[in-house]
N, CA, C and O of each residue as an XYZ file, in Angstrom:
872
protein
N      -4.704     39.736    -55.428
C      -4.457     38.329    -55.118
C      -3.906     38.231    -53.707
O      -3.225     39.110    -53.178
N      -4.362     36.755    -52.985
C      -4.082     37.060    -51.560
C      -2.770     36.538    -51.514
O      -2.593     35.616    -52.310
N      -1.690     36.885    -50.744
C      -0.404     36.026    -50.336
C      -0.797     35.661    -48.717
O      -1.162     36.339    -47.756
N      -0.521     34.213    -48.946
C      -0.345     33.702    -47.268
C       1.107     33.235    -46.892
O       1.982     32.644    -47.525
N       1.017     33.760    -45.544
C       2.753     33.268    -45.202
C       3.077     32.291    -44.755
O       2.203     31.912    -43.975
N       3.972     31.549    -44.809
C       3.893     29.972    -44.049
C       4.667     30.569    -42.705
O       5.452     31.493    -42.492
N       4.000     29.512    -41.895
C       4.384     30.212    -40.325
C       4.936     28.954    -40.046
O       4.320     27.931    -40.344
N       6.634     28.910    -39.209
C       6.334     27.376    -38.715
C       5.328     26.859    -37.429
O       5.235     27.611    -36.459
N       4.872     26.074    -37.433
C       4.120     25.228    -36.233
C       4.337     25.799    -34.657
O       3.631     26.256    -33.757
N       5.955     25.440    -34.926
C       6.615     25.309    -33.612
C       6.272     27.237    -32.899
O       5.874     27.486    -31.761
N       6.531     28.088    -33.798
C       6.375     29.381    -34.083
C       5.386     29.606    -33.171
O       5.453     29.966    -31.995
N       4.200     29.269    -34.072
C       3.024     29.667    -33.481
C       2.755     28.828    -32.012
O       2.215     29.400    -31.065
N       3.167     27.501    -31.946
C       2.503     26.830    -30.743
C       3.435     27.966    -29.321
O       2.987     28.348    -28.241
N       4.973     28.233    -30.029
C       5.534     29.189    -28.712
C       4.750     29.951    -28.287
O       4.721     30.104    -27.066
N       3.789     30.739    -29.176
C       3.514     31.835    -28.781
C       1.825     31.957    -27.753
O       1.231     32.974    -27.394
N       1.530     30.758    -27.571
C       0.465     29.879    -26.940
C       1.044     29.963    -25.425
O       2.183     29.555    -25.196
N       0.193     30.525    -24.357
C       0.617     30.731    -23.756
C       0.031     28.773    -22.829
O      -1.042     28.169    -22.804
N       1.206     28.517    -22.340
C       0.862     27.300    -21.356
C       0.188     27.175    -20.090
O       0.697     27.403    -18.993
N      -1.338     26.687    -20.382
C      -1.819     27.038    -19.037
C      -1.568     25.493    -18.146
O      -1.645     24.389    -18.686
N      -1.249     25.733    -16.641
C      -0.988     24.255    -16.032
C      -2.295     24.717    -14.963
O      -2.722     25.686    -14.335
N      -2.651     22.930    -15.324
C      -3.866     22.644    -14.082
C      -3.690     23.117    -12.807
O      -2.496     23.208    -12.524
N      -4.570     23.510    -11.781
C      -4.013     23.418    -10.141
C      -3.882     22.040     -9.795
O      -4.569     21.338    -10.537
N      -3.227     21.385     -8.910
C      -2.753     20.679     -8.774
C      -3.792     19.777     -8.155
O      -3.446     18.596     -8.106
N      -5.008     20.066     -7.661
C      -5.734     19.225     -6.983
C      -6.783     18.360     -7.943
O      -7.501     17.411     -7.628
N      -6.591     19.128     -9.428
C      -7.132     18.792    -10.576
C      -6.320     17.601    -11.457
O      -6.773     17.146    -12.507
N      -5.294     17.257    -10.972
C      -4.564     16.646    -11.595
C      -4.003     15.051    -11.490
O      -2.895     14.970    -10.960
N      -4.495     14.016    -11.838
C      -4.712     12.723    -11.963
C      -3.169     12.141    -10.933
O      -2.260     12.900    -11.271
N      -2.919     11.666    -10.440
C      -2.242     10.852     -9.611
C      -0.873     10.513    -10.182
O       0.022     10.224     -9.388
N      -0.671     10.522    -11.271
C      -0.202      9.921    -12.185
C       1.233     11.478    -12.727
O       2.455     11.609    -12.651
N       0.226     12.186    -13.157
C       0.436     13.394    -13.700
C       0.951     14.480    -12.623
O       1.642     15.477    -12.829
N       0.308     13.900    -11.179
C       1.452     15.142    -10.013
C       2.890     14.093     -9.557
O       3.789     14.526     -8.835
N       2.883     12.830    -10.068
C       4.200     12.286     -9.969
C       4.836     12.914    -11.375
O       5.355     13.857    -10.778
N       5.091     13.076    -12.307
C       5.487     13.226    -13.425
C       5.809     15.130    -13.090
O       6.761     15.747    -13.567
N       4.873     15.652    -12.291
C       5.153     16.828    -12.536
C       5.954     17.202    -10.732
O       6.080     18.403    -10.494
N       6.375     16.326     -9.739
C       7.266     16.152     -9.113
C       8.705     15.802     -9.868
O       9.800     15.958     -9.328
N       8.509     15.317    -11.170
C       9.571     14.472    -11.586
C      10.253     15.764    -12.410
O      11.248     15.449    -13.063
N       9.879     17.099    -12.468
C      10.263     18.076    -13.838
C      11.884     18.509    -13.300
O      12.918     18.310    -13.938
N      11.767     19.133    -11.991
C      12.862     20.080    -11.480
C      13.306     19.186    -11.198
O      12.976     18.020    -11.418
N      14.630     19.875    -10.340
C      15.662     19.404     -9.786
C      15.022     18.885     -8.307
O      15.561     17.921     -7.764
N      14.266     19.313     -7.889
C      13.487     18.768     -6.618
C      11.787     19.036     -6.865
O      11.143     19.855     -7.520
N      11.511     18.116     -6.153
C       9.816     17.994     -6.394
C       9.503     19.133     -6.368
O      10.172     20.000     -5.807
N       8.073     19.399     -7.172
C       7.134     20.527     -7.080
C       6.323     20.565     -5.706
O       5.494     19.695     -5.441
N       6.646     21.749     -4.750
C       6.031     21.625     -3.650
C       4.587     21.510     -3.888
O       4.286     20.352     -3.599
N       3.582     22.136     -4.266
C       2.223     21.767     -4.242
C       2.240     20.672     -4.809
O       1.923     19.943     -3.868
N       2.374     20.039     -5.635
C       2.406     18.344     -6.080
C       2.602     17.492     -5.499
O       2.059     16.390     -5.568
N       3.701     17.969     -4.578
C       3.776     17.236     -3.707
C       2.962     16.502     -2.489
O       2.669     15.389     -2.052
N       2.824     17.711     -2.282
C       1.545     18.453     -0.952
C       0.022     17.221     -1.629
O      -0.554     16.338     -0.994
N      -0.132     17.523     -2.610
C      -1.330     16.780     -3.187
C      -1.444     15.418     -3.061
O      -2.448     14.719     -2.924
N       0.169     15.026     -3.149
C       0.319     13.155     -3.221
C       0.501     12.897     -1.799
O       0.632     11.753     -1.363
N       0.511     13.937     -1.070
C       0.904     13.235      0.423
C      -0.422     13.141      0.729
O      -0.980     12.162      1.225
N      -0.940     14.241      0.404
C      -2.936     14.642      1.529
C      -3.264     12.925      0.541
O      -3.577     11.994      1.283
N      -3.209     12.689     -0.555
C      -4.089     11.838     -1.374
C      -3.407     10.392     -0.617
O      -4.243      9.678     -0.065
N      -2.253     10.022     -0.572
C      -1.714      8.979     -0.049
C      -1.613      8.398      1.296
O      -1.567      7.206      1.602
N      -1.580      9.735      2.259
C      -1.082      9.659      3.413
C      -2.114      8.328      4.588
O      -1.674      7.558      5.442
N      -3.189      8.501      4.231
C      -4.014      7.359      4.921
C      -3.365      5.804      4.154
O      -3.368      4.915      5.007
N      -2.892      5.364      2.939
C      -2.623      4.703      2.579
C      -1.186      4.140      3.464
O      -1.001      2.975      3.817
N      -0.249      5.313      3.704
C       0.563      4.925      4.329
C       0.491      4.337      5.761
O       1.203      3.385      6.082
N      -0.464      4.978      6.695
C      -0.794      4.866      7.898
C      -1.245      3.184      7.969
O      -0.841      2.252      8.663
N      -2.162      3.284      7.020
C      -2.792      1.811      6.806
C      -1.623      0.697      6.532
O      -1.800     -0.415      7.029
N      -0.660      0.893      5.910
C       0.507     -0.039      5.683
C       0.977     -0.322      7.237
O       0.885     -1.414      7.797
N       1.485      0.851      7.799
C       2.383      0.936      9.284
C       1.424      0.640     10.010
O       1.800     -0.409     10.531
N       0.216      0.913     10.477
C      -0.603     -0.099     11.119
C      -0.531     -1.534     11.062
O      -0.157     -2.305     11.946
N      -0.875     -1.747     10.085
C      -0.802     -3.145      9.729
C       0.098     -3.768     10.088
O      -0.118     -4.745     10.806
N       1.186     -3.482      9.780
C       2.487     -3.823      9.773
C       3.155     -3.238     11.167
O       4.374     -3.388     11.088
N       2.790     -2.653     12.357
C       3.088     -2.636     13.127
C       2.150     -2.501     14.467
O       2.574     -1.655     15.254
N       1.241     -3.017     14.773
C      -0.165     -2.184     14.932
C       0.263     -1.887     16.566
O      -0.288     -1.055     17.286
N       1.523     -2.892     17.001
C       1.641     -2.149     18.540
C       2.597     -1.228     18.724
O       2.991     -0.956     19.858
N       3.158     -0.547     17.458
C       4.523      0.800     17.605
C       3.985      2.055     18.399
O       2.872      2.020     17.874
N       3.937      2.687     18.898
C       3.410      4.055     19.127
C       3.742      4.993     18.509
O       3.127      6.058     18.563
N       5.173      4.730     17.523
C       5.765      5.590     16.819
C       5.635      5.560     15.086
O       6.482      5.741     14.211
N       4.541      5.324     15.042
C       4.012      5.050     13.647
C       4.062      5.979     13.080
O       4.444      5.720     11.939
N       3.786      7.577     13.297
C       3.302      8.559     12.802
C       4.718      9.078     12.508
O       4.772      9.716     11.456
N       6.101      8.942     13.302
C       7.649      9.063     13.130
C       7.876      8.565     11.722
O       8.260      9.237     10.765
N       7.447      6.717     11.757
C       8.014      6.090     10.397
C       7.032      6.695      8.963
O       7.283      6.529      7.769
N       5.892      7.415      9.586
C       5.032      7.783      8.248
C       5.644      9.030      7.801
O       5.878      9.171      6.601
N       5.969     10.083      8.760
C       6.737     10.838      8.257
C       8.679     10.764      7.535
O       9.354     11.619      6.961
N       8.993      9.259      7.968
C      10.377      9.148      7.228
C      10.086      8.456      5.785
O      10.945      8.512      4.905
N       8.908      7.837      5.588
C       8.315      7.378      4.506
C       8.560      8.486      3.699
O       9.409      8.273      2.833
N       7.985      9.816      3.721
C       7.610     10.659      3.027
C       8.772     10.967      2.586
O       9.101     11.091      1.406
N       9.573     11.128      3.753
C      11.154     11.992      3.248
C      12.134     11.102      2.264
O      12.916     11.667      1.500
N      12.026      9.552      2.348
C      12.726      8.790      1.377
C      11.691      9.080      0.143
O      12.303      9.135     -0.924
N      10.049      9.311     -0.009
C       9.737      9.548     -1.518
C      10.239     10.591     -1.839
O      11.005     10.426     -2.789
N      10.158     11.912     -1.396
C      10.355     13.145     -1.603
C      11.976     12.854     -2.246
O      12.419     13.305     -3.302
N      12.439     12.271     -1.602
C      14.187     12.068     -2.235
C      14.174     11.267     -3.617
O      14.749     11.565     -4.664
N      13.355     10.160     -3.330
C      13.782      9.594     -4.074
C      12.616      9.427     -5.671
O      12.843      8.573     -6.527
N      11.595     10.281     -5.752
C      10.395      9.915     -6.685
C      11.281      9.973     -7.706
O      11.228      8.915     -8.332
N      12.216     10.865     -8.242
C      12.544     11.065     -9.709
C      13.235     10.116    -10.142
O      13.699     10.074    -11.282
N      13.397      9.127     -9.146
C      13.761      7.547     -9.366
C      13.060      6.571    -10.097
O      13.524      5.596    -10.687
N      11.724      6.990     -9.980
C      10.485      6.227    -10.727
C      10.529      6.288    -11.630
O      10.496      7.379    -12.199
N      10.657      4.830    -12.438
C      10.729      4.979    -13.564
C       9.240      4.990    -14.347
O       8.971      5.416    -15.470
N       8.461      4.428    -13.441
C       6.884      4.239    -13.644
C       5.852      4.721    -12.931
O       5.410      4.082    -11.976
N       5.240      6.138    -13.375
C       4.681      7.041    -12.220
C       3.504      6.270    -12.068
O       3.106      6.329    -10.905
N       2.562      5.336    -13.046
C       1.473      4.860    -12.954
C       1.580      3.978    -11.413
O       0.705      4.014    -10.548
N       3.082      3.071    -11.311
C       3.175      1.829    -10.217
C       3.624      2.703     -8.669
O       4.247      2.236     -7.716
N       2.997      4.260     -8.854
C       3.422      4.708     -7.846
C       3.033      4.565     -6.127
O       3.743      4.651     -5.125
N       2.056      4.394     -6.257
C       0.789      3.485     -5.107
C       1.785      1.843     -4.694
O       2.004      1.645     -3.499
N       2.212      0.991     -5.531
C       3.017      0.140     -5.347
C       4.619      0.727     -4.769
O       5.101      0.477     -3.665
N       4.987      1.218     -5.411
C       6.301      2.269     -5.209
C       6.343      2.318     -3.602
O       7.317      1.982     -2.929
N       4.959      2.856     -3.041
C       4.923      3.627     -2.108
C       4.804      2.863     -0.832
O       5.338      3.186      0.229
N       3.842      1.529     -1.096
C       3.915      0.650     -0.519
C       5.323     -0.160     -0.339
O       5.626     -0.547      0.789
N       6.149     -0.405     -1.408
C       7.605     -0.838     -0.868
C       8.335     -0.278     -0.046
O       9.109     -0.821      0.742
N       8.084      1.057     -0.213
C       9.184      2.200      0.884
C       8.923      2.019      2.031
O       9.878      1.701      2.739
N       7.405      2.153      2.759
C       6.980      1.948      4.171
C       7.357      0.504      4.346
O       7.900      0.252      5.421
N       7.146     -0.709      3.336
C       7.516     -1.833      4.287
C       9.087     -2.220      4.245
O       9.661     -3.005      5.000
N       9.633     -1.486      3.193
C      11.173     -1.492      3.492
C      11.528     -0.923      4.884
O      12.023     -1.523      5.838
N      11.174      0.328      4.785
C      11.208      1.162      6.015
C      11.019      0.383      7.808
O      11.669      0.498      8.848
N       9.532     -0.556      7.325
C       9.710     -1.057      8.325
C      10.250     -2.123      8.716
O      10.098     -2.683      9.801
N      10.957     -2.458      7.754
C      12.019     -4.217      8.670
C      13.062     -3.201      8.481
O      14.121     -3.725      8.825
N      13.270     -1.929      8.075
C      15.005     -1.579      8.240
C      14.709     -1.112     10.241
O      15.485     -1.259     11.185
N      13.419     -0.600     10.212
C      13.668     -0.281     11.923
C      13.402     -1.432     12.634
O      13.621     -1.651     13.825
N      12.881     -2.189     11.749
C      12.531     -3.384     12.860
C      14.144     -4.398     12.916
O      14.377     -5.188     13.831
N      14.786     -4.228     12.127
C      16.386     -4.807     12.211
C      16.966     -3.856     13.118
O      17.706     -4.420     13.924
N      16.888     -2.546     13.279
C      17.181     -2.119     14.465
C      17.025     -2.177     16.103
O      17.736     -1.937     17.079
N      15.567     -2.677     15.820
C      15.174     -2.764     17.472
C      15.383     -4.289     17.623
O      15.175     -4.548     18.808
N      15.667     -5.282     17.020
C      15.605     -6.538     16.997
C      14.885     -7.000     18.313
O      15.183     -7.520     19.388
N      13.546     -6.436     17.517
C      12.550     -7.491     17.939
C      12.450     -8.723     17.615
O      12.753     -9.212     16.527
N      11.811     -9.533     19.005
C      11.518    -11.017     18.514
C      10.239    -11.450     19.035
O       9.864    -11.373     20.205
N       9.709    -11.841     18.196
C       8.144    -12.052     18.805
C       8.350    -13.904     19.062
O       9.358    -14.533     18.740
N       7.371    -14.363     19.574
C       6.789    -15.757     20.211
C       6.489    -16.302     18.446
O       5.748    -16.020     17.505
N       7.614    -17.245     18.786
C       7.844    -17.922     17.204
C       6.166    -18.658     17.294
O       5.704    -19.072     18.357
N       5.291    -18.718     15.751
C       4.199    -19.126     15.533
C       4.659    -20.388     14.215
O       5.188    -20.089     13.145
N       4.391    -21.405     14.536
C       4.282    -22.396     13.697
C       3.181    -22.638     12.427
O       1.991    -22.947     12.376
N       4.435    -22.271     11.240
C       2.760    -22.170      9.846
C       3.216    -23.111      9.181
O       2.852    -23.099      8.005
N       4.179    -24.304      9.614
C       4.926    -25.378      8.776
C       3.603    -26.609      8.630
O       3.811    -27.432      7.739
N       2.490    -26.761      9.303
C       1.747    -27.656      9.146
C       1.198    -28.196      8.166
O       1.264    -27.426      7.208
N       0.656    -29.192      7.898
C       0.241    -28.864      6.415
C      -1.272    -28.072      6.322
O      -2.032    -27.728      7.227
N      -1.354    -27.966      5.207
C      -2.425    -27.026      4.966
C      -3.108    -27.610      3.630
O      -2.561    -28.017      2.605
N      -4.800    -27.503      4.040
C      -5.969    -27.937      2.681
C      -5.986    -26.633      1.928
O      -6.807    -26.805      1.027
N      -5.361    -25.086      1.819
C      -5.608    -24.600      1.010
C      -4.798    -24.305     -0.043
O      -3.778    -23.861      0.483
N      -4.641    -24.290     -1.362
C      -3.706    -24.147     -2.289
C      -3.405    -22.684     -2.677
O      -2.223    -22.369     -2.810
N      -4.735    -21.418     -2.941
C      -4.854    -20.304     -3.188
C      -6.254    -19.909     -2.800
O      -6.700    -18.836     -3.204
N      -6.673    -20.373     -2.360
C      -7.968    -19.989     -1.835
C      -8.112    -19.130     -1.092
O      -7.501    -19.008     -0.030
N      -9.116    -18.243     -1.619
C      -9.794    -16.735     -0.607
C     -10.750    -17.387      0.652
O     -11.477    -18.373      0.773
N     -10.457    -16.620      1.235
C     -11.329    -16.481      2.362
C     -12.461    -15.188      2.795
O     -12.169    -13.994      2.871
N     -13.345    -15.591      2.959
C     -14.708    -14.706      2.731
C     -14.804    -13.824      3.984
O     -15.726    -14.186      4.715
N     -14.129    -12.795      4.426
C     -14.488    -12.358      6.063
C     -15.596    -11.597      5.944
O     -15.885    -11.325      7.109
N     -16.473    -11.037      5.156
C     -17.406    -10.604      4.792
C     -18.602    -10.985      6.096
O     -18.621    -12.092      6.635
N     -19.374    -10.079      6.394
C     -20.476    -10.512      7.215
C     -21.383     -9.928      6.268
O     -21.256     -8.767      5.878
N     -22.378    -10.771      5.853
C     -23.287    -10.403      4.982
C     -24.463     -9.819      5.709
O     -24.929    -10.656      6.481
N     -25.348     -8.245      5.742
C     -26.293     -8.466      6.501
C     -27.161     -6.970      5.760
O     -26.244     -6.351      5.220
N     -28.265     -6.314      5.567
C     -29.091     -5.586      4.720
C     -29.464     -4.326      5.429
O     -29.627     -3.188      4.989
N     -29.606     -5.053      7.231
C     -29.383     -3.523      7.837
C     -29.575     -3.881      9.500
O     -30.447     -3.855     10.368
N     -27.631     -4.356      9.255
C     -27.923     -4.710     10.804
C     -28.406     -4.424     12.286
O     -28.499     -3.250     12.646
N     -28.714     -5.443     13.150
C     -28.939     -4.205     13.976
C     -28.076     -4.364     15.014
O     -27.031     -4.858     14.590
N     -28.031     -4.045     16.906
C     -26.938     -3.144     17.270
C     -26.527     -4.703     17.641
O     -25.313     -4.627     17.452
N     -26.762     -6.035     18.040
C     -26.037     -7.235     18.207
C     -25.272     -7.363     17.259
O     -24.122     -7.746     17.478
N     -25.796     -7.017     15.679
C     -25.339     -7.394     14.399
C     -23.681     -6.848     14.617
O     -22.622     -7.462     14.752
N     -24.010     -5.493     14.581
C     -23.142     -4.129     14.765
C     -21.667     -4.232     15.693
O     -20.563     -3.749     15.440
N     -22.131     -5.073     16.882
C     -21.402     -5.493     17.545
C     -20.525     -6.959     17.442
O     -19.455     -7.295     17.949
N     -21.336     -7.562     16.684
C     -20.837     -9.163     16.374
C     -19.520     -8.610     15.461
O     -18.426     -9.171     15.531
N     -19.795     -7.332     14.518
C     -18.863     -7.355     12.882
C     -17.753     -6.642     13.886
O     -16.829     -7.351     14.285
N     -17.816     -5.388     14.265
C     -17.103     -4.855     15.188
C     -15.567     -5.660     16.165
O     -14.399     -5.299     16.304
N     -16.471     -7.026     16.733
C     -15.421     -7.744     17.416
C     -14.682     -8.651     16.552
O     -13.576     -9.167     16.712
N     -15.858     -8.773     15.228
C     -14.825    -10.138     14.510
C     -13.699     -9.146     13.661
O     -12.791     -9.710     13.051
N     -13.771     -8.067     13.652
C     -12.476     -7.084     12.918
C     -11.699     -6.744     13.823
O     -10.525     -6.512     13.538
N     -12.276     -6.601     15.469
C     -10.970     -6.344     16.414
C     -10.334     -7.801     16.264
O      -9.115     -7.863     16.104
N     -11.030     -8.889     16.302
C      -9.510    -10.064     16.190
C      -9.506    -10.430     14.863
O      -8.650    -11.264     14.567
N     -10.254    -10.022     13.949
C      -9.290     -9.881     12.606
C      -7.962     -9.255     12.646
O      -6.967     -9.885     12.290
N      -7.872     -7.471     13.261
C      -6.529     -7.372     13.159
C      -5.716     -7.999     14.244
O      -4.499     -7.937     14.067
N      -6.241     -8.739     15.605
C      -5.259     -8.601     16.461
C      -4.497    -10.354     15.743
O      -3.307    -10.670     15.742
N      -5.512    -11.056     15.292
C      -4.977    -12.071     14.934
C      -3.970    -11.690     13.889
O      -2.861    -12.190     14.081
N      -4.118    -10.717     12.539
C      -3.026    -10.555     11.939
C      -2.037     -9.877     12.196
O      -1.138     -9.848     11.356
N      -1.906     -9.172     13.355
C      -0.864     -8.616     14.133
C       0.069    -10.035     14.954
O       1.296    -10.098     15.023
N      -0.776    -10.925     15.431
C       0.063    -12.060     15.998
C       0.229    -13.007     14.910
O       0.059    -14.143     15.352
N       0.568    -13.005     13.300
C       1.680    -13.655     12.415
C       2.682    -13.346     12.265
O       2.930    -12.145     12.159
N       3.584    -14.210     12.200
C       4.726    -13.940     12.225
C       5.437    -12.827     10.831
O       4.838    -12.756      9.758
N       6.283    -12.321     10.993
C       6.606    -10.496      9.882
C       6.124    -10.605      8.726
O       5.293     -9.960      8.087
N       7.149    -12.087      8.400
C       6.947    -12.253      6.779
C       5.806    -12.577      6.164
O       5.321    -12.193      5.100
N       5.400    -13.418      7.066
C       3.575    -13.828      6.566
C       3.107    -12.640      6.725
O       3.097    -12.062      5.638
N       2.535    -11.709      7.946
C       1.948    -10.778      7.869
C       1.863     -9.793      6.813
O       0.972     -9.439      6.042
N       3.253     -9.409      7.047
C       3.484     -8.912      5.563
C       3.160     -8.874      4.418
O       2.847     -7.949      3.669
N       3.269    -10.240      4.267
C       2.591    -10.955      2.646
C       1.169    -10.454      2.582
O       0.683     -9.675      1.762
N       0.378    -11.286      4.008
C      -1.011    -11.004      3.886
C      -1.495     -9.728      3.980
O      -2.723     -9.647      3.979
N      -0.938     -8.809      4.053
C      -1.199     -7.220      4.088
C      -1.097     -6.599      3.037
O      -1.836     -5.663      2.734
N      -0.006     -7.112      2.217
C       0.153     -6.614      0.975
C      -0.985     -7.055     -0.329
O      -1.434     -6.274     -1.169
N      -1.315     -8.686     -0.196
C      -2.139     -8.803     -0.636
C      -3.773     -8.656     -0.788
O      -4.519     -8.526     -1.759
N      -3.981     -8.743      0.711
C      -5.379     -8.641      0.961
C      -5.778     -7.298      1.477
O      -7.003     -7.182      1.481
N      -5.096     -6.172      1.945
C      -5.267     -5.427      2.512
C      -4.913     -4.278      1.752
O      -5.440     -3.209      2.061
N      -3.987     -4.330      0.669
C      -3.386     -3.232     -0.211
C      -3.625     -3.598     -1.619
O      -3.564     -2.806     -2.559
N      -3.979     -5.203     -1.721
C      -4.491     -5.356     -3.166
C      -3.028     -5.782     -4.041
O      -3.080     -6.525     -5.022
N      -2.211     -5.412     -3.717
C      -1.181     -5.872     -4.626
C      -0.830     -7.302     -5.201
O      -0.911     -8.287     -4.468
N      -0.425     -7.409     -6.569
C      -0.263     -8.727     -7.477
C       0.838     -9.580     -6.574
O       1.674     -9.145     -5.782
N       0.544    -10.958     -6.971
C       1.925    -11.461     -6.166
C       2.653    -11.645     -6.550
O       3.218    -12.678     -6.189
N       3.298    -10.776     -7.655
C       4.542    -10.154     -8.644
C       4.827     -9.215     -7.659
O       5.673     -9.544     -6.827
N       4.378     -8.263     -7.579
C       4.692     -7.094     -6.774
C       4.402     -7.512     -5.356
O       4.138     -6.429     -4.834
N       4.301     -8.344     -4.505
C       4.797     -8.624     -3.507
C       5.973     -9.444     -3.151
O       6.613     -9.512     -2.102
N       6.113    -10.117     -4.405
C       7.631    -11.062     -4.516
C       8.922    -10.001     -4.978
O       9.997     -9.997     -4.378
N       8.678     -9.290     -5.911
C       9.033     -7.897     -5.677
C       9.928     -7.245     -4.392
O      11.137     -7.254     -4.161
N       8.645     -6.611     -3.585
C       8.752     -6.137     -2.090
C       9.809     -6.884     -1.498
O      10.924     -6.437     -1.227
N       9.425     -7.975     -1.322
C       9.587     -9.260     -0.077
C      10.822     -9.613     -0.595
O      11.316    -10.290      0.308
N      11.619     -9.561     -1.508
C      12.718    -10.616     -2.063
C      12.422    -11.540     -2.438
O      12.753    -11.815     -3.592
N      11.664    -12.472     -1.675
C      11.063    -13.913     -2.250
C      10.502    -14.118     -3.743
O      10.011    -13.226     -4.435
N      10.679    -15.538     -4.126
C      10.376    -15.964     -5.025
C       8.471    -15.903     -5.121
O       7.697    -15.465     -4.270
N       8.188    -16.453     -6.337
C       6.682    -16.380     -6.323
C       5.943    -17.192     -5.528
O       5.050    -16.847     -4.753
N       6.504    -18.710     -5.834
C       6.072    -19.646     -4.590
C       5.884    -19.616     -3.730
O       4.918    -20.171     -3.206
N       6.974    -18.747     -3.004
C       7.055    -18.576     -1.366
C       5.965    -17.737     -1.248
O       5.129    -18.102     -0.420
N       5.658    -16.327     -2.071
C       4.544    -15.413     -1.450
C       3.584    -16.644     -1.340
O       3.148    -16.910     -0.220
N       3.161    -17.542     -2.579
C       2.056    -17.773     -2.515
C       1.431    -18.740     -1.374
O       0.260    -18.749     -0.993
N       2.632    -19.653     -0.870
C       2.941    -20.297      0.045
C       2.340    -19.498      1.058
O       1.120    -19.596      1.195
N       2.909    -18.813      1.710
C       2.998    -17.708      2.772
C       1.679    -17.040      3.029
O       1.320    -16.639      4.137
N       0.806    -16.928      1.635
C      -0.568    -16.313      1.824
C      -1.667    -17.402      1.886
O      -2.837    -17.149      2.171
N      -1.152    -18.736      1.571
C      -2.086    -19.132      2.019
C      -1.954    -20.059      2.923
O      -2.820    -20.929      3.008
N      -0.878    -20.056      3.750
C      -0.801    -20.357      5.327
C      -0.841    -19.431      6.174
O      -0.803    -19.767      7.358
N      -0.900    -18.454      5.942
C      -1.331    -16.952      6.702
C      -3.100    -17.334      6.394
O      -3.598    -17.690      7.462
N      -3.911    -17.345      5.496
C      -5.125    -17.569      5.813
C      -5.851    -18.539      6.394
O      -6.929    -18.649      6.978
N      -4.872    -19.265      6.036
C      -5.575    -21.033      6.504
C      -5.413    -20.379      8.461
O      -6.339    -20.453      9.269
N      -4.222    -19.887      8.720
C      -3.738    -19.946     10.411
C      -5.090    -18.209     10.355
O      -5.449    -18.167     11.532
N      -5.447    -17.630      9.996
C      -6.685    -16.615      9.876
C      -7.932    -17.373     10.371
O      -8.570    -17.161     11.402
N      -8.184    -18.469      9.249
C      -9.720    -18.622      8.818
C     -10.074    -19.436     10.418
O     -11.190    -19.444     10.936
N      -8.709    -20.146     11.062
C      -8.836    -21.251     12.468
C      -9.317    -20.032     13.444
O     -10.364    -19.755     14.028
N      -8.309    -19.576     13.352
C      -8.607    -18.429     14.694
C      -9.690    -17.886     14.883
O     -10.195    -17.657     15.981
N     -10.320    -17.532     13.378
C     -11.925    -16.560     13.261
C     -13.017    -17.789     12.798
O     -13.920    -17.560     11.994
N     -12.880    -18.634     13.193
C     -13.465    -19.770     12.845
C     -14.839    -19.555     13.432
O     -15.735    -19.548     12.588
N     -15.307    -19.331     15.015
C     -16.339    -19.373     15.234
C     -17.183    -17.663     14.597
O     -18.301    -17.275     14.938
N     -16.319    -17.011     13.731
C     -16.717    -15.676     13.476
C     -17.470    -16.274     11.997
O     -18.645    -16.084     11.685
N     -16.809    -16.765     11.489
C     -16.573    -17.249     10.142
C     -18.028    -18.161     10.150
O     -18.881    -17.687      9.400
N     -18.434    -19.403     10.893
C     -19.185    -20.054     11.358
C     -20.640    -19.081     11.272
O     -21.517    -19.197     10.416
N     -20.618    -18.306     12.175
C     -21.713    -17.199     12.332
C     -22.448    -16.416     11.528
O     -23.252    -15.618     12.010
C-alpha cells in the first residue's frame, strides 16, 4: 500500500528556485515596484526607467523652458529627486504623471530663483471657447517639399508661440496637450482648482489658434 506525505505548500514553493526577469523585459510599472524593494533603488531598474523616460523629461523642460541652455542640468536634478524619492510612490502605475510633477516642480523652484519676468501677455479677454480642441494637424497623403516646409514652419511658431505664454498657462497647455495628462492631474501639479486649469487651457488655445491663424486657415 502506497503512503503519501503531506508536504506543506510553503515547503515546496521555498525550494523553487526564483527566477527574476532582466530588467529590459520588465513592464514600466514592475521596474518602479522593483526600485521600490531595497533600501535604495535597484541600479539596473533604475538605469531602465531613466533610458525609457529620459526623452519624456527633456520634452517637459523644453517645453517648459525652451530658451534655458541649462536644460540638460535640470534633467539631470529631475532624476536625482526620483532616485530619492520613488519609494514615495504610492502608485507605481501614475509614475509617468509622478514624473511629470517633479520636472515642473523643479522648474518654477529654479525659475523662483532666477526671478525671471517675462513681457506680461494679456489672456483676461473674453473668449468663444469653453473646452474646445484645436486641430493643429496638417492633413496631407504625401507631401511634397512646399508641403514639408509649410508643416515645418507652422511647428517652429507652434512652439515659439507656446514658449511666449505666460508660465502658468504654458504650463497648463503642456501638460495637457503635449503630455496628455487629465485635468485632475494637472490641477494636481499646478495647485489650482479645476476651473482654473480649465480656464487657463482654453485661453491658452484660443491666444494659440489667433497667432497660427493664417497656419490654421491653410
Amino acid at each position: 500500500m502506497s503512503h503519501f506525505l503531506s508536504v506543506p505548500w510553503s515547503t515546496v514553493e521555498a525550494t523553487v528556485p526564483q527566477v527574476q526577469l532582466p530588467v529590459e523585459k520588465l513592464s514600466n510599472n514592475d521596474l518602479v515596484l522593483r526600485c521600490q524593494e531595497g533600501l535604495r533603488p535597484d541600479r539596473a531598474a533604475f538605469s531602465e526607467l531613466l533610458g525609457r523616460y529620459q526623452a519624456h523629461v527633456d520634452r517637459v523642460l523644453y517645453h517648459l523652458a525652451p530658451d534655458w541652455q541649462d536644460r540638460a542640468d535640470l534633467a539631470q536634478e529631475v532624476w536625482i529627486r526620483v532616485y530619492r524619492n520613488i519609494q514615495r510612490l504610492q502608485e507605481p502605475a501614475k509614475f509617468r504623471g509622478w514624473l511629470s510633477r517633479i520636472a515642473t516642480n523643479l522648474f518654477y523652484d529654479e525659475l523662483r530663483k532666477r526671478k525671471r519676468s517675462r513681457p506680461p501677455l494679456s489672456l483676461d479677454a473674453p473668449y468663444l471657447l469653453e473646452d474646445g480642441a484645436v486641430d493643429w494637424e496638417i492633413a496631407a497623403d504625401s507631401p511634397g517639399p512646399e508641403e514639408d516646409l509649410t508643416t515645418r514652419e507652422f511647428y517652429d511658431q507652434l512652439n515659439a508661440a507656446i514658449a511666449d505664454l505666460p508660465e502658468a498657462f504654458r504650463t497648463t497647455i503642456i501638460l495637457r496637450e503635449i503630455e496628455g495628462l487629465a485635468y485632475e492631474e494637472i490641477a494636481e501639479i499646478t495647485g489650482v482648482s479645476l476651473g482654473t486649469v480649465k480656464s487657463r487651457i482654453a485661453r491658452a488655445r484660443l491666444r494659440l489658434q489667433q497667432q497660427l491663424q493664417k497656419y490654421l486657415n491653410s
